[in-house]
N, C-alpha and C positions, 0 to 999 in steps of 0.2 A: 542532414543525415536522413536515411530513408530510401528506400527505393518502392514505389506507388506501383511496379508492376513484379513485387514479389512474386516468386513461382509456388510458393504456397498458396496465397490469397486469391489466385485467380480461379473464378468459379469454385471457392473452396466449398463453399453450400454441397453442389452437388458432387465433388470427390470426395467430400470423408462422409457423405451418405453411401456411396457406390463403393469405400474401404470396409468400412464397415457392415454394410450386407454382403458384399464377397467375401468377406471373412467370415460374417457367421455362415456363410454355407459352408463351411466346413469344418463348421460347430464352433468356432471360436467368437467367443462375445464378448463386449470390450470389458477391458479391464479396470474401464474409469469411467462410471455411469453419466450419463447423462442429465438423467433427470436432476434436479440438485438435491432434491432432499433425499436421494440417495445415493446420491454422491456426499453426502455430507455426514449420512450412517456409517457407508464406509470408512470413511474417515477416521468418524469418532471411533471405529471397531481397532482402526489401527495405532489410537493415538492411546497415552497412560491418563488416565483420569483428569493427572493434574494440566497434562496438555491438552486435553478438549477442553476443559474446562477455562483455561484463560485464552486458545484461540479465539473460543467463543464467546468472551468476555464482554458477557454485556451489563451494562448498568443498571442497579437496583433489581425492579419485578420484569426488565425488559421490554416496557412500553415499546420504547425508542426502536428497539431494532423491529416489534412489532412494526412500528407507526411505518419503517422506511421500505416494508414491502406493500402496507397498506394506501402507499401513496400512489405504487406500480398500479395498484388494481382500480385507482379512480381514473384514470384513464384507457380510451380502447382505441385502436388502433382501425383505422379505415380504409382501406383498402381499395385504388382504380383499377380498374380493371383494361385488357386490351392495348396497354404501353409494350412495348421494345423492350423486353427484360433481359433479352440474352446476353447484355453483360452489364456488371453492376460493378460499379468504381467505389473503392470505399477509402480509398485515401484521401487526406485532411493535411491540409499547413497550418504549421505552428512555430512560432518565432522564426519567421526563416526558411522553414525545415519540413521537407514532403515527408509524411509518415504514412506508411502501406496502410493503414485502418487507423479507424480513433479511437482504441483501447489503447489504453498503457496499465502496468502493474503497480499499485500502489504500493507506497511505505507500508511492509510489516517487519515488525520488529522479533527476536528470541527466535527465528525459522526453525533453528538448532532444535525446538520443540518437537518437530513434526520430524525431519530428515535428517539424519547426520550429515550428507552434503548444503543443507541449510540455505544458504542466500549464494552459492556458488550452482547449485542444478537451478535456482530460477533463473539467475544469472547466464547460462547456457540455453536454457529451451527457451525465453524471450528472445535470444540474440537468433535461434531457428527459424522462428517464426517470426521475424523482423517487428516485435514488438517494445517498446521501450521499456525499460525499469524503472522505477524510480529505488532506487539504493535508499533504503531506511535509514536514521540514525541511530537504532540501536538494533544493529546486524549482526548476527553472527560470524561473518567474517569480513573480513577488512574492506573497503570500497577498492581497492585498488587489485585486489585478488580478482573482486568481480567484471573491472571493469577491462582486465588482461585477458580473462575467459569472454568477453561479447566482442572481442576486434573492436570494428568500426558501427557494433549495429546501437542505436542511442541507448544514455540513459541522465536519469536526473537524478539531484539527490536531494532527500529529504532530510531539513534541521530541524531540532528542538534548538532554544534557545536557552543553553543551561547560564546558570550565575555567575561562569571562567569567560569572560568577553575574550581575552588570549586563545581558550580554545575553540571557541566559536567560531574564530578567525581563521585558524587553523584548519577545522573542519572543511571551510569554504575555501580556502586556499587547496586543500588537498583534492577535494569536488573538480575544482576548476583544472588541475594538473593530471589526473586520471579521466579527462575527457568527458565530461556533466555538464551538458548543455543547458541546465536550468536548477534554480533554489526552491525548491519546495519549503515554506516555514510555516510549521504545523502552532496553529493557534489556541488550538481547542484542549490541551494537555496542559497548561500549566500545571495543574495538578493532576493527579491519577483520580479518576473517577471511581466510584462505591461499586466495586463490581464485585457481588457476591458470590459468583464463584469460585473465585481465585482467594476471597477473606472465607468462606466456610472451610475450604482446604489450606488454608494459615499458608499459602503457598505465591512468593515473588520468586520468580526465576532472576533476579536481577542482583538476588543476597547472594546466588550460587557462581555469580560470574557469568551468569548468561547474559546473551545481548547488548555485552558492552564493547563489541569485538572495534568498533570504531573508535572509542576511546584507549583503549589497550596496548593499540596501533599508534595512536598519536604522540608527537615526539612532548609536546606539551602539558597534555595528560601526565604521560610516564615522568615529566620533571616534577609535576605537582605533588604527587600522591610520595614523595619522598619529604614534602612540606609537613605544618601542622594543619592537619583537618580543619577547614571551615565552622567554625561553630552553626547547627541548626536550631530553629525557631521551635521543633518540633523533639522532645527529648523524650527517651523510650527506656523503658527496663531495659537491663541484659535477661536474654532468654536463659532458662535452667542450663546446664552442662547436660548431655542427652547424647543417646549415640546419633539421631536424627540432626543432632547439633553439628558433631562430631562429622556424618556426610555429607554438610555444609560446606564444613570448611576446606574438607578433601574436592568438593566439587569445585569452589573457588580455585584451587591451585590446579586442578583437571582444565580450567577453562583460560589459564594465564598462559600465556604464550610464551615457550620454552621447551627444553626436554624438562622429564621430570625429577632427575639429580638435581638441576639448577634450583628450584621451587618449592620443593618439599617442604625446604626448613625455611621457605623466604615469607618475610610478613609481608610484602610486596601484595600477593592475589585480594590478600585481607584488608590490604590500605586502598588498594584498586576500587573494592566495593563499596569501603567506608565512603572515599573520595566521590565517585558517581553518585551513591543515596547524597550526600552535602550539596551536589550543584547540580544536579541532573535539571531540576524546575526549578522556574522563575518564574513566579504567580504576580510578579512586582511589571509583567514587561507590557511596554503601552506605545502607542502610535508614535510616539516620540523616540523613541528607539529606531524607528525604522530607518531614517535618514543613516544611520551609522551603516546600516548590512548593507542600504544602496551603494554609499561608496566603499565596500568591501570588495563588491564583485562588477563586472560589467555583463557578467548573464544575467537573464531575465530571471526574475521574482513572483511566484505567485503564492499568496498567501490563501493558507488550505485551513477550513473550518468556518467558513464564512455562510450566513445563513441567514442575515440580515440585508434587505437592502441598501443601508446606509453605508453600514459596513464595506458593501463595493463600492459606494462611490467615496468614499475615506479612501480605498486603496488607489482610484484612480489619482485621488489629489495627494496621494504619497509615493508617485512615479514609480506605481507597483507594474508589472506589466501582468498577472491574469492573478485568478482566484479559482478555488475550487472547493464546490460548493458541496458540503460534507458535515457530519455531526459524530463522523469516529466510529461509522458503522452501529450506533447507539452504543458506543462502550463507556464515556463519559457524562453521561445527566440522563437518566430516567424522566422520562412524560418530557422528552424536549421535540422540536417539531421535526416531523419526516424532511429528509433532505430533499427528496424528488416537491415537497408541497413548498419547499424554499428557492427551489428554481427559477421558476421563471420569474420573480421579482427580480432576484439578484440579477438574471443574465441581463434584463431592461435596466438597468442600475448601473451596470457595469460598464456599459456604452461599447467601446472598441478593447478592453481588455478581454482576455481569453479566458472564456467559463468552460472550466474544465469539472464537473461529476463526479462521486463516487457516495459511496452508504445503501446497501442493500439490493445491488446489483449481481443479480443469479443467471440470468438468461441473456440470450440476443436478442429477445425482444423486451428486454429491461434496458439495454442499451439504446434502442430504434428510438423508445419514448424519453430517454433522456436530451437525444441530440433534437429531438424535434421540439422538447422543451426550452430550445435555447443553449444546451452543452457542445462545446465545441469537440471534445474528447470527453472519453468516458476510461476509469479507476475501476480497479476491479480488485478486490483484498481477498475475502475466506474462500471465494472457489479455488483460485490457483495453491491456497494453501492446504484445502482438503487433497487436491491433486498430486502434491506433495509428497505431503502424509503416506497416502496411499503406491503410489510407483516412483518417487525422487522427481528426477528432469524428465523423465517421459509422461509422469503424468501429469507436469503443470504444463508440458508442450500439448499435450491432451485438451485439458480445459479450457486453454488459450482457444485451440482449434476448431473446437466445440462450438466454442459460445462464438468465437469470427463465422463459424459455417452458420450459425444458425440466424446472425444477423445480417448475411448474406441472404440467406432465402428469406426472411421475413422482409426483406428491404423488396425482393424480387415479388415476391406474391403480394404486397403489399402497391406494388407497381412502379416499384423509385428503381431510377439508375444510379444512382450516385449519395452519397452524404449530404451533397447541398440542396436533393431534393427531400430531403428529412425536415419539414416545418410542422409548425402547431394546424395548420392545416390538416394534417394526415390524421390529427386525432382529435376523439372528442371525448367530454365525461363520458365514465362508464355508468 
């Protein structure tokens, strides 16, 4: 899937500079900032407390997502001068598959946070911009809604590997039948990390029925949660009776899929929630597991949260086909290491599997230095979702456009025609 001479991406650098200052000559200035940390004010200015606050979800005092921009800044970028720049090829293969550029949009989960069209407007402006997806596993709306809204333009989809092996199966089965060219299995969640944001505001969107829209959807889910509950390891008071309790449980049946005669009186939304907090994590799951997802599916596998380089070469000898190298944006372990400072081990490590990037990528020129680090593709999570936030599908086709035009021109002033001339040559300690 793909097509390498998108009419978007071509010289995109210098047309949404030249959209952009013709526009503001006549006063109009964009609507979706540029710069990130304000584009990310904006953001928070349009989002509810509680939603900035777990987009932003970072772990403990926030070292981590500290460390993962502080990794950007240890390297600089070197620039030859005098090269044939007038055009710059930024398409990359991957399993197969020529992709217009090597962004793709990462797994985020609860979109519904930021946009009521949620994972249905990314779902649209990626397919615009010939950018893949990766479909979260805990989406706001269905994979199969999103993958009717992109036609033919790719996407992948991202598992958790909860404690229902039947619905796991299921998930992958459904991935593969709604056209997902690839398994993302997200390693680094078995459990929810200390993110105090989201525990000072006593606030899970996942008790309200948010982001369970791919469970909700599934025919195997929907059989379960008519069972008895799984007993958990981890046992909780009942909260007080509370009218806050009370728009709890209204928001549960707001988020169940139905009219709302059918649901009102149904314990159905409330057994929906119970069921997902029971199996959503499986802190129990190990290398030995993998052998089963391999003959699950016959797309390729890459396992995401990888930071070690042992680690990738365990995935090679577990006939993974890529990894990507990631720490969850710093949302799970506080003081854990920059993901850009774990690259390029892993990418040497990994041999001929595909090291695909992501954690603290804001710019085009956070992209440049990740592929020259050894990333074959680069993940991009809280820009597209502040873009979101802020104008639906127009503003994450915005950020998208953005950050491709701007790693266009740094590839061009930089002196590179193409992605394959992005190596550790180009750059050096800062």
């Amino acid at each position: 899937m793909g097509d390498p001479t998108h009419p978007n991406l071509q010289d995109i650098g210098r047309q949404r500079q030249k959209e952009i200052y013709l526009r503001g000559a006549a006063g109009i200035t964009p609507r979706i900032p540029t710069d990130p940390a304000h584009l990310e004010a904006a953001a928070n200015a349009a989002l509810t407390p509680e939603a900035a606050a777990y987009i932003d979800g970072r772990a403990g005092a926030g070292s981590t997502a500290c460390a993962n921009r502080a990794a950007f800044d240890k390297w600089a970028i070197v620039p030859r001068v005098l090269n044939d720049v007038s055009r710059r090829e930024m398409s990359v293969s991957l399993f197969g598959s020529t992709l217009p550029s090597p962004l793709l949009l990462a797994p985020v989960g609860v979109l519904d946070l930021a946009h009521r069209d949620a994972d249905l407007a990314v779902a649209r402006a990626a397919a615009s911009v010939g950018v893949p997806m990766i479909f979260s596993n805990q989406a706001s709306t269905p994979m199969e809604k999103c993958a009717a809204a992109m036609g033919s333009s790719p996407r992948w989809f991202q598992l958790y590997w909860s404690r229902d092996e039947a619905l796991v199966e299921s998930f992958v089965r459904r991935a593969e039948a709604c056209g997902c060219s690839a398994i993302v299995l997200t390693l680094d969640t078995t459990m929810l990390g200390w993110r105090t944001g989201d525990l000072d505001g006593g606030y899970l969107p996942f008790l309200r029925g948010m982001g369970i829209a791919q469970y909700t959807s599934d025919p195997v889910f929907r059989a379960a949660i008519r069972e008895p509950q799984p007993a958990t390891q981890v046992a909780a008071p009942r909260p007080p009776f509370t009218p806050s309790l009370l728009a709890t449980a209204l928001a549960q049946k707001s988020n169940w899929p139905g009219p709302w005669p059918s649901k009102l009186f149904s314990s159905e939304p409330r057994r929906a929630v119970e069921r997902f907090m029971a199996t959503y994590s499986r802190p129990d799951l190990q290398w030995s597991d993998l052998p089963r997802l391999r003959a699950m599916t016959k797309l390729p596998i890459l396992l995401k949260g990888v930071l070690h380089p042992d680690d990738a070469r365990r995935a090679v000898d577990a006939g993974m086909d890529g990894v990507i190298v990631s720490n969850h944006g710093g949302r799970q372990i506080d003081g854990e290491i920059g993901a850009l400072d774990a690259l390029p081990a892993v990418a040497k490590a990994a041999g001929s599997l595909a090291v695909l990037f992501d954690s603290g990528v804001r710019t085009g020129a956070d992209i440049f230095k990740a592929l020259a680090l050894g990333a074959r593709a680069v993940c991009i999570g809280r820009p597209y979702v502040h873009g979101l936030a802020i104008a639906g599908e127009d503003g994450v086709a915005d950020v998208i456009r953005n950050l491709l035009a701007e790693l266009d021109l740094t590839m061009g002033l930089a002196g590179c025609r193409s992605v394959a001339e992005l190596t550790r040559e180009r750059l050096q300690p800062a």
